[in-house]
Every structure is written in structure tokens, then in C-alpha cells.
C-alpha positions in Angstrom: 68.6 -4.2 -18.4 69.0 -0.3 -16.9 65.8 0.6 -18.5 63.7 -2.1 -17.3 65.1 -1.5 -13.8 64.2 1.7 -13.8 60.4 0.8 -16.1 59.8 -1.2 -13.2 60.6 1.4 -10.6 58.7 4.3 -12.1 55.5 2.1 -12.4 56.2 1.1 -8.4 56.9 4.5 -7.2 53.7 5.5 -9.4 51.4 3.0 -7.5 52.9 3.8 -4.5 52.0 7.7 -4.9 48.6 6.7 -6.4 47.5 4.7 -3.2 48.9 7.3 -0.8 47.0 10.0 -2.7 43.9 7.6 -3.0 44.3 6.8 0.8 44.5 10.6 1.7 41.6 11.8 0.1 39.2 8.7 1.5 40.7 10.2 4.7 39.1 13.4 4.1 36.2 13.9 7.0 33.2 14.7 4.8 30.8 16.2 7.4 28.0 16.7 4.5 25.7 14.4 2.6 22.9 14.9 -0.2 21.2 11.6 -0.5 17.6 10.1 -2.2 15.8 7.9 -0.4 13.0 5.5 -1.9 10.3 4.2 0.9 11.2 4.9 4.4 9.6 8.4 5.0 8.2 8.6 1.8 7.9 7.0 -1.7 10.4 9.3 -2.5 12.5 12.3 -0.4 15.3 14.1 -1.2 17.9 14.4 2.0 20.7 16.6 3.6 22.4 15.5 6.5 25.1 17.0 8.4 27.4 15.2 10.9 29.3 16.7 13.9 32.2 14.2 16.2 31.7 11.2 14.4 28.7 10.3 15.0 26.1 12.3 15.3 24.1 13.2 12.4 20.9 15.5 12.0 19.0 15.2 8.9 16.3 17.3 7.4 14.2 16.8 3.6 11.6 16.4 1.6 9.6 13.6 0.5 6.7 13.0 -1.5 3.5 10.7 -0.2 -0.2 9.9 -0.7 -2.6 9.4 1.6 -6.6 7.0 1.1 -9.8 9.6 1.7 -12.8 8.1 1.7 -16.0 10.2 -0.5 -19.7 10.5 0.5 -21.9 9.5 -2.2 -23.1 13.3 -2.6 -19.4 14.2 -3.1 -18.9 11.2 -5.6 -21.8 12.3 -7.7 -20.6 16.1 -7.7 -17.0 15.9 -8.3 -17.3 13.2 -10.9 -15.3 10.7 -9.0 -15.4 7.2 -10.4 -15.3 5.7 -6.6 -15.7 6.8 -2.8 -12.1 6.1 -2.4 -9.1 8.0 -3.8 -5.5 8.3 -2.9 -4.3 11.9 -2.7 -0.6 12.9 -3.2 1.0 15.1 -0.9 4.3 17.1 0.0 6.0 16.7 3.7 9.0 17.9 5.6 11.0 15.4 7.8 13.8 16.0 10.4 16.1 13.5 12.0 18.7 12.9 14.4 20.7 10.0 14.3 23.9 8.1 16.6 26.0 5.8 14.6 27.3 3.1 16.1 30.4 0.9 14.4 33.7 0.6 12.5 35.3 2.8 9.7 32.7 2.0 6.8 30.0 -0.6 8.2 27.6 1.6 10.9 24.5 1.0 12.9 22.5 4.1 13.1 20.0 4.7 15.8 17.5 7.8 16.2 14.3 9.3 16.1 12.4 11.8 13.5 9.6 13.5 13.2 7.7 14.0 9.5 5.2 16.6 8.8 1.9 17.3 6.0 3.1 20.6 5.1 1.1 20.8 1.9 -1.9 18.4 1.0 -2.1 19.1 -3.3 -6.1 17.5 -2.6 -6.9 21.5 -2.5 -6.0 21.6 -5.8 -7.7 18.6 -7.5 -11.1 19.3 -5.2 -13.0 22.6 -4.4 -11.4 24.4 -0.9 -14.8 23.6 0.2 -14.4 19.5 -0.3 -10.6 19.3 1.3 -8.7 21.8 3.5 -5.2 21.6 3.9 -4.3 19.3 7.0 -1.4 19.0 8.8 -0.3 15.1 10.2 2.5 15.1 12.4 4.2 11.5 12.5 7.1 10.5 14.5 9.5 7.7 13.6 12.2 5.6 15.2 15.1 5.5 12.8 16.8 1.6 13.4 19.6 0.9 10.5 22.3 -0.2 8.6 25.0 2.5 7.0 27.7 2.0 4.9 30.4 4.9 3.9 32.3 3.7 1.4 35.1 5.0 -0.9 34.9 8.6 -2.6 32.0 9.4 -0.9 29.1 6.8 -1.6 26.7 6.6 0.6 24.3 3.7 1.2 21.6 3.4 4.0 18.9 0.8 5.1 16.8 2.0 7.6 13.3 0.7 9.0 11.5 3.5 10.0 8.0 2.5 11.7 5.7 5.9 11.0 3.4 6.9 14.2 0.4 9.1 13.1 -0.3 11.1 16.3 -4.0 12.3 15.8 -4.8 9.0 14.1 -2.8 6.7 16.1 -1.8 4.6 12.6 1.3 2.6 12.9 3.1 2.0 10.0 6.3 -0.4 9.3 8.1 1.5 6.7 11.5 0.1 5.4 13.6 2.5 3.3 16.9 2.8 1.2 19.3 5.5 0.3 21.9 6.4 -1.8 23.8 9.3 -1.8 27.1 11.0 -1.6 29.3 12.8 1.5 31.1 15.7 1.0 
């Protein structure tokens, strides 16, 4: 009987420690994230955020994109293209701030961001002569959903709506993110 008394009160006093150790590290204020997002800013960017009071957040990354150019005949015939239409890849650089808004793990997040062309790889598929390297500055409302979760994991939903500035193209971008806080 003495040893299953005392079974039974190691295997408490164990799962007591074990949720007070797993309760004080999801206690731990992780200030950092690394995170991948898919859509949103691109059709693939890799993040870094860092957070200061609880919630404020500024952002920064990289994504990659493509964007539709449109051929003249003449430039058709010379370059070999199969079509007067192409979609070029290219690199960008995006920065955000962000307010959360909410409880412990569930957040609203609310901001604004600005992506830029930093590097259009067309110069290196076509003659300097065909493309030059442009620079698109787009700005962004950030509107979205957050959760924090256990150990770290990070998931974000976030409908960013891109604004071309020289163009004046509006696009409705949704995105999603998972990553990890540290």
C-alpha cells in the first residue's frame, strides 16, 4: 500500500513540476519572430519581426514576385519570344509596422507597409537594352488575424491590398504565415 501511495505521489508532484515548468517557459516574452509567408506581399517572403510593449511590431523581409510585360512585335521576333506577353520574376524588400489588438494568444493586427522592386532579374533574361531595372514602390494596409500559440508557433492571416504608386494598380492580396517567436 506504502508504495503505491508514494507511486501515486511521485507521478503527481512530477505533473505538477512539469506544468509549472511548461507554464513558465510559455511565459517567456519572445520579442523576436522569423516567419514565411505565402501570398500577401509576395508569392513567397521570408520575414523578421521584432516587437517592443506588447504590441507593437515592426517587420522587415524579402519576398519573391513577377510582374506581366507586354513585347512589341520587333522585340518578339528578336528575342525569340514565343508571345508579346511574359511574366518576369523579380526580388523586393518590404517593411511593416503593425498594432495588435486582443487577448493572450488570439490578436487583431492593424498597420501599414510599404514593399519595394529592388531588383527586376528581366535584365538578366533580356539585353540591358530591352529591360532596365525599375523600381515600384507599393504601399499596403496590413488588416489581420494573429495567433501566438504555445512554444513559440506563430500563425498570421493578413489581407494586404497592394497600391502601385506610379501605376495606381490596386491589388487585393490575402496572405498566410507561419513562423516561430523567440
Amino acid at each position: 500500500m506504502k508504495s503505491i501511495i508514494s507511486l501515486v505521489l511521485c507521478i503527481v508532484t512530477s505533473g505538477i513540476c512539469l506544468a509549472q515548468e511548461l507554464n513558465s517557459n510559455d511565459s517567456i516574452e519572445r520579442k523576436n519572430a522569423l516567419y514565411i509567408e505565402v501570398a500577401g506581399r509576395g508569392y513567397f517572403s521570408l520575414n523578421y519581426e521584432r516587437a517592443w510593449h506588447s504590441s507593437n511590431r515592426a517587420s522587415f523581409g524579402f519576398g519573391w514576385n513577377h510582374h506581366e510585360t507586354n513585347f512589341t512585335p520587333e522585340e518578339v521576333q528578336e528575342y525569340g519570344l514565343e508571345s508579346n506577353h511574359e511574366n518576369l520574376p523579380y526580388l523586393s524588400f518590404h517593411t511593416q509596422y503593425s498594432k495588435l489588438i486582443g487577448g493572450k494568444r488570439s490578436k487583431f493586427e492593424f498597420g501599414a507597409g510599404t514593399l519595394i522592386t529592388f531588383f527586376d532579374l528581366a535584365r538578366f533574361k533580356f539585353a540591358s537594352k530591352l529591360h532596365e531595372t525599375e523600381s515600384y514602390v507599393n504601399l499596403y494596409p496590413v488588416i489581420g488575424y494573429r495567433f501566438e500559440g504555445y512554444n513559440g508557433f506563430l500563425f498570421i492571416f493578413t489581407f494586404n491590398p497592394l497600391i502601385q504608386i506610379p501605376q495606381g494598380y490596386f491589388w487585393p492580396i490575402p496572405g498566410i504565415s507561419f513562423g516561430y517567436k523567440f
